[in-house]
C-alpha positions, -999 to +999 in steps of 0.1 A: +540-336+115+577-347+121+573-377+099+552-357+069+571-354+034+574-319+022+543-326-007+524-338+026+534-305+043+527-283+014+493-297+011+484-293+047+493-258+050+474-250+014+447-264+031+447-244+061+454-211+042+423-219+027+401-228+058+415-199+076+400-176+042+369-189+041+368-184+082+378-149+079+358-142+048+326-147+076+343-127+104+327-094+112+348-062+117+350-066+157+360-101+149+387-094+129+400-067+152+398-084+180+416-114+161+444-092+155+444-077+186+451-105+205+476-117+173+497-083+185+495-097+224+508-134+211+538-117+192+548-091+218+549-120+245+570-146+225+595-115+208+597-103+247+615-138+258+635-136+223+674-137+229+693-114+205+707-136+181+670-155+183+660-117+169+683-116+144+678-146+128+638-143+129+651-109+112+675-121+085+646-147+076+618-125+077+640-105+054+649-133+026+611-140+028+601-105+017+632-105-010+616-138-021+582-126-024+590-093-041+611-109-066+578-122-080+563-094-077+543-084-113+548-044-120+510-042-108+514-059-073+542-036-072+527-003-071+495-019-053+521-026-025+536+005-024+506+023-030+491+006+004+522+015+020+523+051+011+483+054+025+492+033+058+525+058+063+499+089+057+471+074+084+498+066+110+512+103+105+480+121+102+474+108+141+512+121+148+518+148+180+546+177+167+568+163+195+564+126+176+573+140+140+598+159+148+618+127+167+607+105+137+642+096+114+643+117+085+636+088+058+618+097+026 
């Protein structure tokens, strides 16, 4: 992989997006939460040996990424997106103790 061009690259992870589809197409719901499941254990282990500026610059580019993607964004993907968001804040809150809400920032 060190020695790959960037056309060699881009065609290998094309490739894999679309193997990892068609896997997931297949996978039944305990599959896929299982999957994720132990996605959340990978991530909280390699974030928990993370230094701070480590953080912050997995932050800064996790943040040009979204700016990137969302400035491509048609009107339509737009309000899908933010229309997922709004239904994914509701379900979190729904399952929300008083104690919970109440220490939540004020943001919307």
């Amino acid at each position: 992989r060190s020695c790959e061009t960037l056309d060699q690259r881009e065609s290998r992870l094309k490739t894999d997006r679309v193997r990892t589809a068609q896997s997931r197409s297949c996978e039944a719901l305990d599959q896929r939460e299982s999957r994720l499941n132990t996605d959340r254990v990978h991530t909280a282990q390699s974030r928990s040996c993370e230094t701070l500026d480590q953080r912050e610059s997995r932050l800064n580019t996790d943040r040009v990424q979204t700016a990137q993607s969302r400035s491509c964004e048609t009107l339509d993907q737009r309000e899908s997106r933010l229309n997922t968001d709004r239904v994914q804040t509701a379900q979190s809150r729904s399952c929300e103790t008083l104690d919970q809400r109440e220490s939540r920032p004020i943001t919307d």
